[in-house]
C-alpha positions in Angstrom: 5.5 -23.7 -20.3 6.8 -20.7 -21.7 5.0 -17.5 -20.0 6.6 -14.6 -18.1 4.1 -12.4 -16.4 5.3 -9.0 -16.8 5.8 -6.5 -13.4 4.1 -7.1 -10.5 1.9 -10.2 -11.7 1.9 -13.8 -11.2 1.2 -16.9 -13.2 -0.9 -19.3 -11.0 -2.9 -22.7 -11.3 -6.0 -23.4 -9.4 -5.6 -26.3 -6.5 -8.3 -29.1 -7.1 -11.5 -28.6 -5.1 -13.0 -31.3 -3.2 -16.0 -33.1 -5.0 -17.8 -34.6 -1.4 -18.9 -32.6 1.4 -17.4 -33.4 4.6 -21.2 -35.6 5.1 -20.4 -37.5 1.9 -22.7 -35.5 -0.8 -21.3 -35.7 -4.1 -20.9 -32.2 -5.6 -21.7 -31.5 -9.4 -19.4 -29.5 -11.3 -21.6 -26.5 -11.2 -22.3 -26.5 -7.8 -18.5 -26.1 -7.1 -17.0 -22.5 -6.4 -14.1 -22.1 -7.8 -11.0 -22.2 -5.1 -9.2 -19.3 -4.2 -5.9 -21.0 -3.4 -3.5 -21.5 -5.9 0.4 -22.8 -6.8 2.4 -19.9 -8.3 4.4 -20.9 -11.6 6.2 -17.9 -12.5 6.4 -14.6 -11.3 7.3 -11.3 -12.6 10.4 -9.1 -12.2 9.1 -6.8 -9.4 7.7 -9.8 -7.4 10.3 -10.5 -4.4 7.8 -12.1 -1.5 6.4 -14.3 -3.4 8.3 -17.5 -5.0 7.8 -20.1 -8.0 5.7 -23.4 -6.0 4.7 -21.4 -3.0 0.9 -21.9 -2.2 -1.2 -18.6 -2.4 -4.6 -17.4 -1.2 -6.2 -14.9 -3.6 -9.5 -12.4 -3.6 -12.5 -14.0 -5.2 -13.0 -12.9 -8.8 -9.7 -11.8 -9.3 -7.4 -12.1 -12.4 -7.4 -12.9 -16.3 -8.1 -16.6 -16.9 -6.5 -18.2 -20.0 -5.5 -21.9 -21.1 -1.5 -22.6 -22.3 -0.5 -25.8 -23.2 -4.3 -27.5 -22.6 -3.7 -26.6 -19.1 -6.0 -23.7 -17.4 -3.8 -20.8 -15.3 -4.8 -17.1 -14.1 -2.8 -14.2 -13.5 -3.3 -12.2 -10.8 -1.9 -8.6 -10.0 0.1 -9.0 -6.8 -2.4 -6.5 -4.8 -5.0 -9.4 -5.3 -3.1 -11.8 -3.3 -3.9 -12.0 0.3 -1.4 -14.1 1.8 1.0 -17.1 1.0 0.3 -20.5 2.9 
């Protein structure tokens, strides 16, 4: 991959969401919401709390969404990112 985010943003990639309820029902694609936990793959210069592979929890509806490489990221402003798990 070869992206930097620039300042105080963050190059992410969505974690997988379950397709079965905890009772077993399959779940279409559009019936999914879209997680809000992600793996961080690069970070910007100002960034220091965060790290490259650290697991993040984000606001909902947050961030630019683009595809590199046929693989879909986001980028999120650090003030959109609510904790690190």
């Amino acid at each position: 991959m070869n992206f930097k985010p620039l300042g105080k943003r963050v190059l992410v990639q969505r974690t997988e969401v379950e397709s079965k309820t905890a009772s077993g029902i399959i779940l279409v694609d559009s019936a999914k919401e879209k997680p809000n936990t992600a793996e961080v793959k690069a970070i910007g210069g100002e960034i220091t709390e965060i790290k490259v592979g650290d697991t993040i929890v984000f606001e909902q509806f947050r961030g630019t969404e683009f595809t590199l490489d046929g693989v879909d990221y986001l980028v999120l402003e650090q003030e959109n990112i609510i904790g690190v798990m």
